[in-house]
C-alpha positions in Angstrom: 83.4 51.0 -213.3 81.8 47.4 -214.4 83.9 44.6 -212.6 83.9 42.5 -215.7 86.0 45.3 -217.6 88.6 43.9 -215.0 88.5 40.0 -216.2 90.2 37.7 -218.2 90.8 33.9 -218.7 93.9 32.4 -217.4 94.8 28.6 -218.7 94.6 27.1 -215.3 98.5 25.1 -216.1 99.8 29.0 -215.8 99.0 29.3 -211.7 102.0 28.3 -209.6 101.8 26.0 -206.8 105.5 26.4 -206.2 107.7 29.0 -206.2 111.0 28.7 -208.3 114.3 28.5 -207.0 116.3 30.6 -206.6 113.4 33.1 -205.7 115.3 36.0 -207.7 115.6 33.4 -210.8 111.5 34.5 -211.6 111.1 35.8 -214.5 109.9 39.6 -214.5 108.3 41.0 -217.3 108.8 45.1 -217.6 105.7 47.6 -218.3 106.5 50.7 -220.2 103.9 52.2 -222.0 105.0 51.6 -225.6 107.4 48.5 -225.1 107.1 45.2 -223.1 110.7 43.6 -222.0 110.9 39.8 -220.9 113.3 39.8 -217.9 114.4 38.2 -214.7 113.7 39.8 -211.2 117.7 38.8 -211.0 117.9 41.9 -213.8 116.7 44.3 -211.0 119.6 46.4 -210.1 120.2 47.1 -214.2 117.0 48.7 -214.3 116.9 50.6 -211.4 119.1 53.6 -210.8 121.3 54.8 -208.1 119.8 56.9 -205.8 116.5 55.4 -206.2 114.6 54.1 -203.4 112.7 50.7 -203.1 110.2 50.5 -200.3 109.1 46.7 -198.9 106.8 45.3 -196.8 108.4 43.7 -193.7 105.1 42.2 -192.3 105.6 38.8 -191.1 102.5 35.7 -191.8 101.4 34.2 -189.2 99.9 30.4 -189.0 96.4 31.4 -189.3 94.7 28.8 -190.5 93.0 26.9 -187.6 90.5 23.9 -187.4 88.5 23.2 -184.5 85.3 21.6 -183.3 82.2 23.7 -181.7 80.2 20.5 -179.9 80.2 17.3 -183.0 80.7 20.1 -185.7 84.0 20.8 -187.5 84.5 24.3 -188.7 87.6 26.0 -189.7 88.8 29.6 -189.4 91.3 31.7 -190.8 92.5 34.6 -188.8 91.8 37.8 -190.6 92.5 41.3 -188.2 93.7 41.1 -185.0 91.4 43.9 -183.0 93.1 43.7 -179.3 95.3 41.0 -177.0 92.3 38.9 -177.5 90.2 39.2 -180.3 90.6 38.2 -183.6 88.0 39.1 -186.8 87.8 35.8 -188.7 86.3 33.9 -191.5 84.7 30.9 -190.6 83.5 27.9 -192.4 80.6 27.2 -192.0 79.5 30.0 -190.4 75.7 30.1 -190.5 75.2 27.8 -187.6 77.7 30.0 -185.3 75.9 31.6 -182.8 77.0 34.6 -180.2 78.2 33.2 -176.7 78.7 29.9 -178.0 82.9 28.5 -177.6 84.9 26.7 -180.1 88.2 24.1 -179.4 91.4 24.6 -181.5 92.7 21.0 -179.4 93.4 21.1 -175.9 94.6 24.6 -174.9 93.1 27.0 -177.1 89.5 28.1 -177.4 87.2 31.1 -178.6 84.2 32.4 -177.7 81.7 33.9 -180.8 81.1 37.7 -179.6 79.6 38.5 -183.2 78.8 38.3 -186.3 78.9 39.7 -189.8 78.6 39.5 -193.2 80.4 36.5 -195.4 81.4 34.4 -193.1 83.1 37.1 -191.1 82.9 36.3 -187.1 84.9 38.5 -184.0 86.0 35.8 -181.2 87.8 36.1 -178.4 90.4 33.4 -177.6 91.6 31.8 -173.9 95.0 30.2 -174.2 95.9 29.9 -170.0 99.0 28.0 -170.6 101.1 29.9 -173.2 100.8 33.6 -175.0 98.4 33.6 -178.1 100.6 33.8 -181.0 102.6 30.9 -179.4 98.5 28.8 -179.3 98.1 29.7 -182.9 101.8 28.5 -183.8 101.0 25.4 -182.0 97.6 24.3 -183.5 97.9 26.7 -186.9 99.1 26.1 -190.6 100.4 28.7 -193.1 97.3 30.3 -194.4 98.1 29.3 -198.2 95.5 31.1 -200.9 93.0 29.2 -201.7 93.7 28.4 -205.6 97.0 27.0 -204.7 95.5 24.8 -201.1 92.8 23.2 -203.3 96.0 22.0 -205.7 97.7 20.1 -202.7 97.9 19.9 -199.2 99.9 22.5 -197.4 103.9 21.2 -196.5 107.0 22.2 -194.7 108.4 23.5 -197.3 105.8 26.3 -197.3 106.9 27.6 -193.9 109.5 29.1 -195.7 108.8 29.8 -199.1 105.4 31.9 -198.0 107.5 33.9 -196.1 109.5 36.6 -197.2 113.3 37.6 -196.4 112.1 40.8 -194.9 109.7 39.5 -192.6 110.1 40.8 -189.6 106.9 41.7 -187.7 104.5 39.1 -187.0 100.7 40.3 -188.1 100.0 39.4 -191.6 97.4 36.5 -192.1 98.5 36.9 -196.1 101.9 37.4 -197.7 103.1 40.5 -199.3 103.8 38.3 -202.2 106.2 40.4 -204.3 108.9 40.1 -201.8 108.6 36.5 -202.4 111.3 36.9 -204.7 114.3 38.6 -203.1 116.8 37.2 -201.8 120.0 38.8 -199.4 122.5 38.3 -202.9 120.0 40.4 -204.7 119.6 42.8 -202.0 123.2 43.6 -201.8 123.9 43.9 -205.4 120.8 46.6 -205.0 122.8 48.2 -202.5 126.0 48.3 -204.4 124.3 49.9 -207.1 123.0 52.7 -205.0 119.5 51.6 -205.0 118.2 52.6 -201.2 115.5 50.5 -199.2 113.3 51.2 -196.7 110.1 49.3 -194.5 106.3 49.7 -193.8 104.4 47.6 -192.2 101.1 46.2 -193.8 99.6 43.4 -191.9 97.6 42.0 -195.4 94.3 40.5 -194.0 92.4 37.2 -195.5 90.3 40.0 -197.6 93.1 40.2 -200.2 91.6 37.0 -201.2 87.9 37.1 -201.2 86.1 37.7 -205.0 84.4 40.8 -206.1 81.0 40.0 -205.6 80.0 43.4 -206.6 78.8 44.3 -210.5 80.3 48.1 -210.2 83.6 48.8 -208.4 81.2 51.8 -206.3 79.8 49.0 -204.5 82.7 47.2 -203.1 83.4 47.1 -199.5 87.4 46.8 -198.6 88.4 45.2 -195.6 90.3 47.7 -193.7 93.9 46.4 -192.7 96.8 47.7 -190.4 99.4 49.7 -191.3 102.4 51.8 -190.0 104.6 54.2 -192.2 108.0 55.3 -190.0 109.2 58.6 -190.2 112.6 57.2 -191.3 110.9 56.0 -194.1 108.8 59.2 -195.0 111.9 60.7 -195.0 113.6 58.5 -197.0 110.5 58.8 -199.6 110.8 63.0 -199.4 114.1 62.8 -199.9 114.0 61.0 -203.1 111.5 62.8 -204.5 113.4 66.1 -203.7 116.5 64.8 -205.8 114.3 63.9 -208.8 114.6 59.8 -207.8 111.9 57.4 -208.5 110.1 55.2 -205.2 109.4 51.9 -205.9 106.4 50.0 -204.3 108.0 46.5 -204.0 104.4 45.3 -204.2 100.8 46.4 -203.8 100.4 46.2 -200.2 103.5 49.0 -200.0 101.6 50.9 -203.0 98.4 50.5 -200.5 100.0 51.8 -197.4 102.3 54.8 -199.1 99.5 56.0 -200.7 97.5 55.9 -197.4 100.3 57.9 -196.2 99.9 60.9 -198.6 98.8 64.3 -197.0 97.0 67.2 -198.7 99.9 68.3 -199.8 100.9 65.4 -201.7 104.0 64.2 -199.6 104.0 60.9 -197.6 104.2 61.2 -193.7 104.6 58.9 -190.6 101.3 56.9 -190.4 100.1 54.5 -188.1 96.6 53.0 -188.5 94.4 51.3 -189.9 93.3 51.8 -193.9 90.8 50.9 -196.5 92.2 52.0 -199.6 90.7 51.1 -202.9 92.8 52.2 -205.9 91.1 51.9 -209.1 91.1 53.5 -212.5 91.0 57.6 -211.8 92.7 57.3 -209.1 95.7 60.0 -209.1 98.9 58.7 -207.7 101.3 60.6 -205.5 103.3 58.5 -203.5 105.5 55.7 -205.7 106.9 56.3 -209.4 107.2 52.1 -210.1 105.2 48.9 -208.9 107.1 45.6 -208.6 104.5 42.6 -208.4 103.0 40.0 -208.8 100.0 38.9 -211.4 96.9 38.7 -209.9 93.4 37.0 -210.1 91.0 38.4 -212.6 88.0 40.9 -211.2 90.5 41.5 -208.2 91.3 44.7 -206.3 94.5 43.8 -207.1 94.5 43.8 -210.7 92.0 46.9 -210.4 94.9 49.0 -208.4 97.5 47.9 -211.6 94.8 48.8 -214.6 95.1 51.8 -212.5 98.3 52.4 -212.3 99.2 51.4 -215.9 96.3 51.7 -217.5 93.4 49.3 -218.1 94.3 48.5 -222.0 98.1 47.9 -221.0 97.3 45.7 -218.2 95.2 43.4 -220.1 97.7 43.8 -222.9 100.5 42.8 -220.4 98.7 40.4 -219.0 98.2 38.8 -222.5 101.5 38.9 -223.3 102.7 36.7 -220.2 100.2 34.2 -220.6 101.3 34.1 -224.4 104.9 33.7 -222.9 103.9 30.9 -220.2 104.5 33.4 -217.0 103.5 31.5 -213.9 100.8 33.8 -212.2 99.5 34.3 -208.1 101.6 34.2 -205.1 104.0 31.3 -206.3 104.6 33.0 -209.5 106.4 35.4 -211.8 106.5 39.1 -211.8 106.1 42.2 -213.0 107.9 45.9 -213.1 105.0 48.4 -213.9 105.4 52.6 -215.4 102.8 54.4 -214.8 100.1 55.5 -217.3 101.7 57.6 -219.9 100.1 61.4 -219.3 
């Protein structure tokens, strides 16, 4: 399909540079495919039913920005899939003058040496830290990898060590929130609970790629970035289970969609997974793995907003879409969201 069937314009005062509080206070507007219904993600256990089961991400972002000096030069990196104990696949900026063997400092006890290089910006290194593990280096010398719409807004704070991190993180991996979860908090989790609705984890570690443009005029000749995922067998079960009593699975945002559907055999039912996938869900694609989407609104002419059209349908999407910038919905990772049906059939 042509990208630009997947854009739109977005009044620039509707991106969200902060999150609201109380997270579950959002405002969540409901897709069905003959009605739109302007709610609150606090309204989520009346519109889910017991026995239903709600399936999170329970990655946990790491501080992966880092800025460091090769020689006089600045350049600054954000860590994008961790590929061993060592070495890290990044984007660097600039990255035209890197060259292989050459050694960057991130301040006094963390360096990297360039082992290759590949297309936009994308660079493997391999890090020394001899006084302290890795992930304790990058903690020390990193900053929350905020998207780039809302870091060019303001500088990154405290306060975003928290609020970019969701109440299910739990494993340490992702370079990118699973920004959907953004908005629950334990009071809304237990009134889910009390209502019968069931939950269960995956893993997605979302990479830097969730964030880079379409560069591509046709969707056939777009490139994902492959990211890593893990799919218990608890939670397969869970997912069989409530498919078997005529329940619904909800992706609590696209990076569970992602992984679940990564998950699906040739038979159609989700099993235990563990690996690494490139999954890219547009329009055509048949789904077989999740019943509802909670999430977020995303950037126009993103794989993200292709994977909704998908799921929804192109026309309702950019009718929905239309609707909450009518309504003043605050879009991205700081703002409202959304409760999608599938594509009537």
């Amino acid at each position: 399909m042509r990208v630009d069937a997947f854009d739109f314009d977005l009044p620039e005062e509707l991106i969200a540079d902060r999150p609201v509080r109380p997270r579950d206070a959002a405002r969540m507007l409901v897709v069905q495919p003959n009605a739109f219904d302007d709610r609150h993600v606090a309204d989520l256990p009346d519109l889910l039913c017991a026995g239903d089961l709600l399936v999170f991400n329970d990655t946990k972002v790491i501080p992966a920005r880092l800025r460091g000096k090769r020689g006089e030069a600045s350049i600054e990196i954000t860590l994008h899939r961790r590929i061993d104990a060592k070495s890290w696949m990044v984007f660097a900026r600039p990255a035209k003058r890197l060259r292989t063997g050459q050694t960057i400092l991130f301040g006094e006890n963390l360096s990297a040496e360039v082992m290759s290089k590949g297309e936009g910006g994308e660079v493997e290194l391999r890090f020394a830290s001899p006084d302290r593990p890795l992930d304790d280096a990058f903690a020390a010398v990193g900053d929350m990898p905020l998207p780039p719409y809302i870091a060019k807004q303001r500088p990154i704070d405290d306060r975003d060590e928290d609020d970019y991190q969701t109440m299910f993180a739990n494993r340490a991996g992702a370079v990118a929130a699973p920004t959907a979860g953004l908005h629950f908090t334990p009071a809304l989790l237990d009134r889910l609970t009390a209502a019968g609705i069931r939950s269960a984890a995956v893993t997605l570690h979302v990479g830097a790629g969730t964030f880079l443009p379409v560069k591509a005029d046709d969707t056939a000749d777009h490139r994902m970035h492959s990211e890593w995922g893990r799919v218990p067998a608890e939670t397969a079960r869970a997912v069989a289970e409530t498919r078997a009593s005529g329940r619904r699975v909800i992706a609590l945002g696209t990076t569970s969609m992602r992984l679940l559907e990564s998950a699906v055999d040739d038979k159609g039912s989700v099993r235990a997974f563990e690996g690494e996938t490139d999954i890219f869900i547009t329009p055509g694609y048949r789904f077989r793995a999740v019943d509802l989407l909670m999430t977020n609104f995303h950037l126009p002419r993103s794989t993200l907003f292709m994977l909704v059209a998908a799921f929804s349908g192109l026309e309702r999407m950019h009718a929905a879409y239309a609707h909450a910038i009518g309504e003043g919905y605050r879009f991205y990772s700081y703002g409202d969201a959304s409760l999608l049906y599938p594509a009537s059939t």
